[in-house]
MILUM-572128 format. One record per residue (C-alpha): x negated, y, z; residue in three letters. Coordinates in steps of 0.02 Angstrom, whole numbers, plus 50000, padded with zeros to 5 digits. Layout:
BEGIN
<r><X>X</X><Y>Y</Y><Z>Z</Z><res>ala</res></r>
...
END
This chain:
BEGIN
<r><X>46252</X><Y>51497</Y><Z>47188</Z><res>unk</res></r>
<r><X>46339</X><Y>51390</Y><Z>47314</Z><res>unk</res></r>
<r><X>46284</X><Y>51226</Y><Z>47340</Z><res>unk</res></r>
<r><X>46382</X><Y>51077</Y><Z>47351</Z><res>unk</res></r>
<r><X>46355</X><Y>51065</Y><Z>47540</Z><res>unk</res></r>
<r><X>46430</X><Y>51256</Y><Z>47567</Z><res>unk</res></r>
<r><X>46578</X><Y>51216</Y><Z>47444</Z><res>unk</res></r>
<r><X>46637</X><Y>51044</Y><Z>47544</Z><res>unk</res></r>
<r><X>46632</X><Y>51157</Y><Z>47721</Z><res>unk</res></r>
<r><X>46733</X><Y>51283</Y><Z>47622</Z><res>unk</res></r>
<r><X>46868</X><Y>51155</Y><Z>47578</Z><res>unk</res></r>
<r><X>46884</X><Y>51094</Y><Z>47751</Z><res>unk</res></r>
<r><X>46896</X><Y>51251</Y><Z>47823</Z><res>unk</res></r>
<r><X>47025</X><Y>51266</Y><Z>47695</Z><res>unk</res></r>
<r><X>47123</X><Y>51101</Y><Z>47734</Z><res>unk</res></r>
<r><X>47087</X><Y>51122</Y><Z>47936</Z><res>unk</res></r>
<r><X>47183</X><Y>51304</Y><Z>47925</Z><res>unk</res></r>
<r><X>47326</X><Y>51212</Y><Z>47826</Z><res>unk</res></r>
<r><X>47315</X><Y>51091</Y><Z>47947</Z><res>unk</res></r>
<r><X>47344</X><Y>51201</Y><Z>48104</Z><res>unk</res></r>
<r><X>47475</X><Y>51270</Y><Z>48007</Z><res>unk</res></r>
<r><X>47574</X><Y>51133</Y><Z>47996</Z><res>unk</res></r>
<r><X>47550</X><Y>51098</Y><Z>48184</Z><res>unk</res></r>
<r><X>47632</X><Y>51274</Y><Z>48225</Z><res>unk</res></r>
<r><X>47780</X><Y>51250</Y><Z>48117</Z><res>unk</res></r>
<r><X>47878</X><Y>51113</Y><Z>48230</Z><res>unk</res></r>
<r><X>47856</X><Y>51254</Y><Z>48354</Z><res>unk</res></r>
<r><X>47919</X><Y>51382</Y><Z>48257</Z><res>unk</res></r>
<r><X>48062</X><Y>51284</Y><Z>48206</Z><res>unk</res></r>
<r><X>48112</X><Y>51226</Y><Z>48381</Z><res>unk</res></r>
<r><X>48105</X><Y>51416</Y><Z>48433</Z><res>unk</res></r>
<r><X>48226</X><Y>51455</Y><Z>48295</Z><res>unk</res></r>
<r><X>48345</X><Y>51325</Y><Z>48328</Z><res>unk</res></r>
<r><X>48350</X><Y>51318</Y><Z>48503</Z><res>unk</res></r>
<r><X>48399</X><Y>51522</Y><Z>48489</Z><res>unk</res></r>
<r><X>48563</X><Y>51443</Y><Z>48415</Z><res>unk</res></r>
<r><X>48727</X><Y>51462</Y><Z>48533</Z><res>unk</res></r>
<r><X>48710</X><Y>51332</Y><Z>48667</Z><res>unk</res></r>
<r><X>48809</X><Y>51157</Y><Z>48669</Z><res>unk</res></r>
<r><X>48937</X><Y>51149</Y><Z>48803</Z><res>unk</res></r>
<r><X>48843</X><Y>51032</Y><Z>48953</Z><res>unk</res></r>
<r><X>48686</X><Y>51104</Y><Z>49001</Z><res>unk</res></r>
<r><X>48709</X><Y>51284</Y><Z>49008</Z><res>unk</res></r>
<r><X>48562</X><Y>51250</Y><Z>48866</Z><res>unk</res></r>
<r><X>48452</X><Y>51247</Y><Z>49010</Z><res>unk</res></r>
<r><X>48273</X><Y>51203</Y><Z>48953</Z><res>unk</res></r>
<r><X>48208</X><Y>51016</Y><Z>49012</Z><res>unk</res></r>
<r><X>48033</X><Y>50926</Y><Z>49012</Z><res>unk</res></r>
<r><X>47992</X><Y>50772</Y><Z>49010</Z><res>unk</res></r>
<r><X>47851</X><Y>50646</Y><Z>48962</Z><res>unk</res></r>
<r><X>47862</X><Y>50526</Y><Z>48808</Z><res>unk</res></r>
<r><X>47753</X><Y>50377</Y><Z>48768</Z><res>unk</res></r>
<r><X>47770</X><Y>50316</Y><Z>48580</Z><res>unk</res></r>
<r><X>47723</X><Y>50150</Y><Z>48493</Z><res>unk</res></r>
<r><X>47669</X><Y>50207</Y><Z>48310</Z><res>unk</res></r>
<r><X>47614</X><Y>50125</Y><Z>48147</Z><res>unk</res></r>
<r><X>47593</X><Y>50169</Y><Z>47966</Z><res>unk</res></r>
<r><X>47482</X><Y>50077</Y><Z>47824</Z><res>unk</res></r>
<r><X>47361</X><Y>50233</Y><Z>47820</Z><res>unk</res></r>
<r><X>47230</X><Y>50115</Y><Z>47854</Z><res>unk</res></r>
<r><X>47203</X><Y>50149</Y><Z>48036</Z><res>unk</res></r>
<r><X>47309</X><Y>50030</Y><Z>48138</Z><res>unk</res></r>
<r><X>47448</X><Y>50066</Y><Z>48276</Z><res>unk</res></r>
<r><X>47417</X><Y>50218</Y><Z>48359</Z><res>unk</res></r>
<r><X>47479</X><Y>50234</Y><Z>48563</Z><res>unk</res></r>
<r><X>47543</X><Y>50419</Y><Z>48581</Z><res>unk</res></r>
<r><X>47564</X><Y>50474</Y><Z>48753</Z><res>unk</res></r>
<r><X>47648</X><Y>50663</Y><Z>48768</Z><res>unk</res></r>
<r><X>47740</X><Y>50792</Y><Z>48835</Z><res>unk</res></r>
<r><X>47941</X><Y>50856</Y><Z>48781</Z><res>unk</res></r>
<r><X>48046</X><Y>51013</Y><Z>48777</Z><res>unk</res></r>
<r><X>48208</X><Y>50964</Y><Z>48751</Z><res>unk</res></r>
<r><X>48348</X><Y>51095</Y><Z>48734</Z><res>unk</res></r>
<r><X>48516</X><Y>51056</Y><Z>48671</Z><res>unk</res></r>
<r><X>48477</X><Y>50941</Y><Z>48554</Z><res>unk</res></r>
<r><X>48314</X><Y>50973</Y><Z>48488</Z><res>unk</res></r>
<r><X>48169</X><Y>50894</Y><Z>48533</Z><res>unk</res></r>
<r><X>47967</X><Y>50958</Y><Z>48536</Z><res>unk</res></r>
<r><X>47830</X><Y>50843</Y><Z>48579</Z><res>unk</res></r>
<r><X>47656</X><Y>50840</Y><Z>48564</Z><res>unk</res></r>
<r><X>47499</X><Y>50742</Y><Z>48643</Z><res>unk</res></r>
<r><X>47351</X><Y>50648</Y><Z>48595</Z><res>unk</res></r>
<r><X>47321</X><Y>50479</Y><Z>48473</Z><res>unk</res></r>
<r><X>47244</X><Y>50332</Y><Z>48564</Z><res>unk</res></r>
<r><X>47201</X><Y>50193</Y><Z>48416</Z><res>unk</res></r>
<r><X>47250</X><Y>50017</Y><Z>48487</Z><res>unk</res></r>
<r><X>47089</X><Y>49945</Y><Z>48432</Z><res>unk</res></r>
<r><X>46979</X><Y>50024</Y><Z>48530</Z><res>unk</res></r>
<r><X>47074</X><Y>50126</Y><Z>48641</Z><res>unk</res></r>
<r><X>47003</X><Y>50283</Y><Z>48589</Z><res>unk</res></r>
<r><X>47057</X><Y>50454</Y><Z>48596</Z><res>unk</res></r>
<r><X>47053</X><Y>50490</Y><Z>48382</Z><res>unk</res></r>
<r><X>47151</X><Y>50642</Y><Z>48382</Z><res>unk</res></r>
<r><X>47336</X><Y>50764</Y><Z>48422</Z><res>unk</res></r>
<r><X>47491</X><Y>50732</Y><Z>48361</Z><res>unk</res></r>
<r><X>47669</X><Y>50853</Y><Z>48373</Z><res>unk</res></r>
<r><X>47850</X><Y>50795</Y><Z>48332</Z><res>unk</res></r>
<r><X>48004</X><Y>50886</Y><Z>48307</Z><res>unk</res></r>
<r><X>48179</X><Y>50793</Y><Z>48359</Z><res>unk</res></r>
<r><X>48363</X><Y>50875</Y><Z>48289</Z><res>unk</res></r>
<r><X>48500</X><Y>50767</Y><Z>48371</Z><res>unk</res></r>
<r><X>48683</X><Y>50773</Y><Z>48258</Z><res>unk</res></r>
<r><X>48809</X><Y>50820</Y><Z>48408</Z><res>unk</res></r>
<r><X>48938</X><Y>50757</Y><Z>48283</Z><res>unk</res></r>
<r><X>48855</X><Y>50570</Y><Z>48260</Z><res>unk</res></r>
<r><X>48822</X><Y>50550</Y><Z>48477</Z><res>unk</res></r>
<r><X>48929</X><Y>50445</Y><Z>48603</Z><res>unk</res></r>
<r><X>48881</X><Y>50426</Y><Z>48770</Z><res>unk</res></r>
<r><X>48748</X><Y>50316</Y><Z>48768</Z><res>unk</res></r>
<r><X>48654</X><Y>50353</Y><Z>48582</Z><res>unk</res></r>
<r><X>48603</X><Y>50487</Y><Z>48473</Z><res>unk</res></r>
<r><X>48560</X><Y>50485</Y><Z>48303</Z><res>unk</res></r>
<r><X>48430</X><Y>50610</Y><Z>48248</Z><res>unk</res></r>
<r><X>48308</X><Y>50673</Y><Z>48101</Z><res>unk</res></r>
<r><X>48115</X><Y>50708</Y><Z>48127</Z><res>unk</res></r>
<r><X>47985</X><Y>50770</Y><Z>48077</Z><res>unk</res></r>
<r><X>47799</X><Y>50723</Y><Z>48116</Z><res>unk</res></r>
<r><X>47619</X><Y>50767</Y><Z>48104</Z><res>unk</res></r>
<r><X>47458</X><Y>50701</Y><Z>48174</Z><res>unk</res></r>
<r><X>47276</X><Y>50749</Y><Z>48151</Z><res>unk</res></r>
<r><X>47154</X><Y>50606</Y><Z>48177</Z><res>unk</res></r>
<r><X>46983</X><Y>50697</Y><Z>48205</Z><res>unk</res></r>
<r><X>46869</X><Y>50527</Y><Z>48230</Z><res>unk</res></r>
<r><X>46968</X><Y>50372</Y><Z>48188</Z><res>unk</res></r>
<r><X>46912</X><Y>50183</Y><Z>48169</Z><res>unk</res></r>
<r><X>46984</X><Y>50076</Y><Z>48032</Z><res>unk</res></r>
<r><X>47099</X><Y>49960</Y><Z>48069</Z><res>unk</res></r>
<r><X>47036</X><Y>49775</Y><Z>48108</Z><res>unk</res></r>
<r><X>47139</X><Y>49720</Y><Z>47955</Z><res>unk</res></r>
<r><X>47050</X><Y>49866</Y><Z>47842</Z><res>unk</res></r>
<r><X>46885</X><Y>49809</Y><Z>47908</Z><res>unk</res></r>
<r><X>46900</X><Y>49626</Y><Z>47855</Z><res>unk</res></r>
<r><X>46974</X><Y>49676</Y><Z>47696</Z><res>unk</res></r>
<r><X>46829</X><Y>49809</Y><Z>47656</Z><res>unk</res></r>
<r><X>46693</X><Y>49672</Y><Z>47728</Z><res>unk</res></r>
<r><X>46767</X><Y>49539</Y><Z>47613</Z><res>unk</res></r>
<r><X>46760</X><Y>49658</Y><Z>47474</Z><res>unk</res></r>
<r><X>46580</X><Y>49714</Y><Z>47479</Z><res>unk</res></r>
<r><X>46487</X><Y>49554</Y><Z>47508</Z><res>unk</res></r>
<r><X>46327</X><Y>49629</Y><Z>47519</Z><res>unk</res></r>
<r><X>46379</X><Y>49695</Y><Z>47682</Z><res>unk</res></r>
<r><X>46307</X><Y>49868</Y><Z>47631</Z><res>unk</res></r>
<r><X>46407</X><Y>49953</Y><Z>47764</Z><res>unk</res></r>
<r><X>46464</X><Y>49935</Y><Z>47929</Z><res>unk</res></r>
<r><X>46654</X><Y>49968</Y><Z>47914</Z><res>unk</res></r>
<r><X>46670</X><Y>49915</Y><Z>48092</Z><res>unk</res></r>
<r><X>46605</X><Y>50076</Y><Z>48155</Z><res>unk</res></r>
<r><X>46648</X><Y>50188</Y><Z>48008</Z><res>unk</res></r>
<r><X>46752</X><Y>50336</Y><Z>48091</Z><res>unk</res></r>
<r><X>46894</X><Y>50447</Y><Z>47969</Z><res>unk</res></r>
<r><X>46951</X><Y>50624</Y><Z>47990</Z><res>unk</res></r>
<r><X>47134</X><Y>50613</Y><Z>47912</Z><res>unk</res></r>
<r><X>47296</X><Y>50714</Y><Z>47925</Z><res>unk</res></r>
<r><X>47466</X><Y>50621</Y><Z>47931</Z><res>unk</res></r>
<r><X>47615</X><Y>50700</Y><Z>47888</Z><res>unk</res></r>
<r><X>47810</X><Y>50602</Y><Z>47914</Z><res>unk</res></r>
<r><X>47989</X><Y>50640</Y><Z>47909</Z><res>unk</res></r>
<r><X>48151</X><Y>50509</Y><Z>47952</Z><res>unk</res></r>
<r><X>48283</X><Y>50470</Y><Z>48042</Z><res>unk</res></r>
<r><X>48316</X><Y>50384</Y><Z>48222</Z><res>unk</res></r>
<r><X>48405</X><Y>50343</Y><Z>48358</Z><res>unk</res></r>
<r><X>48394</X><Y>50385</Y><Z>48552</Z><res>unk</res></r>
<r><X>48445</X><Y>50255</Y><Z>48672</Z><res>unk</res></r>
<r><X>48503</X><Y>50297</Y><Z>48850</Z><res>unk</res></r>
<r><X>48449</X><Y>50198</Y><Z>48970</Z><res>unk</res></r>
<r><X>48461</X><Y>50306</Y><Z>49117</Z><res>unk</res></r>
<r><X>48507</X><Y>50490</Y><Z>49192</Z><res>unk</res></r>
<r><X>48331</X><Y>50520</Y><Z>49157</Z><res>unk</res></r>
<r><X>48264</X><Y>50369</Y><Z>49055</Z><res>unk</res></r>
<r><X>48282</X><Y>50332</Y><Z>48872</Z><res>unk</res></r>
<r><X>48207</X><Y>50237</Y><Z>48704</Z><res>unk</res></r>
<r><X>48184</X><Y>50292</Y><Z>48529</Z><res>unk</res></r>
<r><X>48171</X><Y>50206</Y><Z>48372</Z><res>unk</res></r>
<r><X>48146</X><Y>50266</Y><Z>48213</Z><res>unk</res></r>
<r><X>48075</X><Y>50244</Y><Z>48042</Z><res>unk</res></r>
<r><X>48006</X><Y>50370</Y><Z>47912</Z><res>unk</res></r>
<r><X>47905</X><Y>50415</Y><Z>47758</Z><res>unk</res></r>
<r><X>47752</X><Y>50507</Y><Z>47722</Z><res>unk</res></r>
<r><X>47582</X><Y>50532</Y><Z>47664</Z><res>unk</res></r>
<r><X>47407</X><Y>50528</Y><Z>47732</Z><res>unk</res></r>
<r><X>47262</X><Y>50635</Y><Z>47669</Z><res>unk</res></r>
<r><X>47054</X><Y>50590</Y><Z>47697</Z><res>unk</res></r>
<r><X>46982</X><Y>50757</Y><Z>47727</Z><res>unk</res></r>
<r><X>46825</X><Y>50678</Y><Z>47771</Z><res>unk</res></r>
<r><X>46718</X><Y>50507</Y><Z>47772</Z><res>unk</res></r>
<r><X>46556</X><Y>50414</Y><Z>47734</Z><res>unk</res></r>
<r><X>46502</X><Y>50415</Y><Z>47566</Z><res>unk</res></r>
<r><X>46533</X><Y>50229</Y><Z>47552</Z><res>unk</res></r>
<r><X>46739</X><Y>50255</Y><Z>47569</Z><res>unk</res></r>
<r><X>46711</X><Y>50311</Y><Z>47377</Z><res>unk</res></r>
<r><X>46716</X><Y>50119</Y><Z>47351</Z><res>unk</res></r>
<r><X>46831</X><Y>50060</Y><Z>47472</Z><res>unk</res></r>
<r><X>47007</X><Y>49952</Y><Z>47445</Z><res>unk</res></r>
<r><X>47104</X><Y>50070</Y><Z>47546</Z><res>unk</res></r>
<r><X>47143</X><Y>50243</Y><Z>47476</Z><res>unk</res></r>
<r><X>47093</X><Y>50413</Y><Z>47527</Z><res>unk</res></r>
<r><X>47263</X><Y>50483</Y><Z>47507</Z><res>unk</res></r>
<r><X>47420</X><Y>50405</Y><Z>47485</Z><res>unk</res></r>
<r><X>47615</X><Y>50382</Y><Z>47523</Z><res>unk</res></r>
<r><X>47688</X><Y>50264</Y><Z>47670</Z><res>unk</res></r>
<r><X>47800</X><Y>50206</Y><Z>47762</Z><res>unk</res></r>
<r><X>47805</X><Y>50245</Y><Z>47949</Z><res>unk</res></r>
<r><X>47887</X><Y>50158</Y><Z>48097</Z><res>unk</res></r>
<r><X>47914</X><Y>50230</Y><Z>48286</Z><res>unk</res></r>
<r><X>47967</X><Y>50143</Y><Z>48436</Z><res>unk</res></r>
<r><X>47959</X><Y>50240</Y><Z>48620</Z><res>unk</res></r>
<r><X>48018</X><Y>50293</Y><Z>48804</Z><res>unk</res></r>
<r><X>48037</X><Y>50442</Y><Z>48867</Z><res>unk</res></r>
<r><X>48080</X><Y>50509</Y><Z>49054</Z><res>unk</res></r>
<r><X>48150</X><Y>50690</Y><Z>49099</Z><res>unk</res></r>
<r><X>48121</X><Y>50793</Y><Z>49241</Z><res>unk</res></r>
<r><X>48312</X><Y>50842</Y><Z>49253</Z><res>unk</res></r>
<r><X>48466</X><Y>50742</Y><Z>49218</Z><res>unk</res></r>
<r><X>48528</X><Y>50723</Y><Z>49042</Z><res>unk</res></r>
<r><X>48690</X><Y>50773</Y><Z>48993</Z><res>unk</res></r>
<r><X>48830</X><Y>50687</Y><Z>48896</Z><res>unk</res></r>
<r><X>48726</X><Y>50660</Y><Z>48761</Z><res>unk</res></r>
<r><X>48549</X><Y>50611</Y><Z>48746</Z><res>unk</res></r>
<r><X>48447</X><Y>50785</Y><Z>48676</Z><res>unk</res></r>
<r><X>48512</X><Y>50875</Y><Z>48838</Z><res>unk</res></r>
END
């Protein structure tokens, strides 16, 4: 018989290959579309650049600092990089993005766009709000919430818009909604205030730089 020990590694061998999955498909998709004839401007000439994004969501972890690397082709948009929690400064985890720019809703200076985002937080801190909350909450002080750390998944989809700022500069905002999941914590997050899984609303502020110039419109 299995015991409970064997059947938990199971499911989180389970979740981690679902994970990784879902990590691949931005890249997938950005092959797919970026194989579709090329907008006049760029010769659909492929560009890198690096991003640095502002994040936040109410998964119980804080704002998240998400430094990166971009493709951008016509106007599509991959990124990826690591999470750095703003509470600590740690390095909690990878995150990957896909961009689609609407040719037909950009002017010279913006571009509106859809997303879609996921992140993997391997060893994340609660937030400094969660921790006071979960303190207050168990009086006892049974646990030490301050250093309890989460392995999560975080997966987002919205709209934005790209700012230009420069040839080679520009911002990003955008806002979204999701879900988080808690593949794995302490035993004492059976008791917590905050939940293990659970829908949200995520917000996304940014700057990005390109190596080359961009074209007429911003996912050149």
């Amino acid at each position: 018989m299995q015991t409970n020990k064997t059947k938990k590694k199971m499911k989180h061998s389970k979740l981690s290959r679902i994970i990784i999955s879902i990590m691949i498909k931005p890249c997938l998709v950005f092959t797919a579309l970026t194989s579709l004839p090329m907008y006049a401007g760029d010769g659909g000439k492929l560009n890198i650049g690096l991003n640095l994004n502002y994040t936040n969501s109410n998964s119980g972890l804080g704002s998240d600092i998400k430094p990166g690397i971009g493709l951008y082709k016509n106007t599509n948009v991959l990124m990826m990089g690591i999470n750095i929690q703003k509470r600590n400064l740690n390095v909690a985890g990878f995150w990957a993005c896909f961009e689609h720019g609407f040719e037909s809703a950009t002017t010279s200076r913006a571009e509106l766009f859809v997303f879609g985002s996921a992140a993997h937080h391997t060893s994340a801190f609660l937030s400094n709000r969660y921790v006071r909350l979960e303190n207050y909450a168990c009086r006892e002080g049974e646990f030490n919430y301050t250093e309890m750390k989460l392995n999560l998944v975080e997966l987002y989809g919205g709209f934005g818009l790209h700012i230009k700022l420069t040839p080679h500069l520009y911002a990003t905002t955008a806002i979204g909604a999701g879900m988080y999941h808690t593949i794995e914590a302490p035993e004492a997050s059976k008791n917590m205030i905050r939940e293990n899984s659970a829908a949200t609303v995520y917000l996304k502020c940014g700057i990005a730089w390109t190596l080359k110039r961009t074209a007429s419109y911003i996912g050149h």
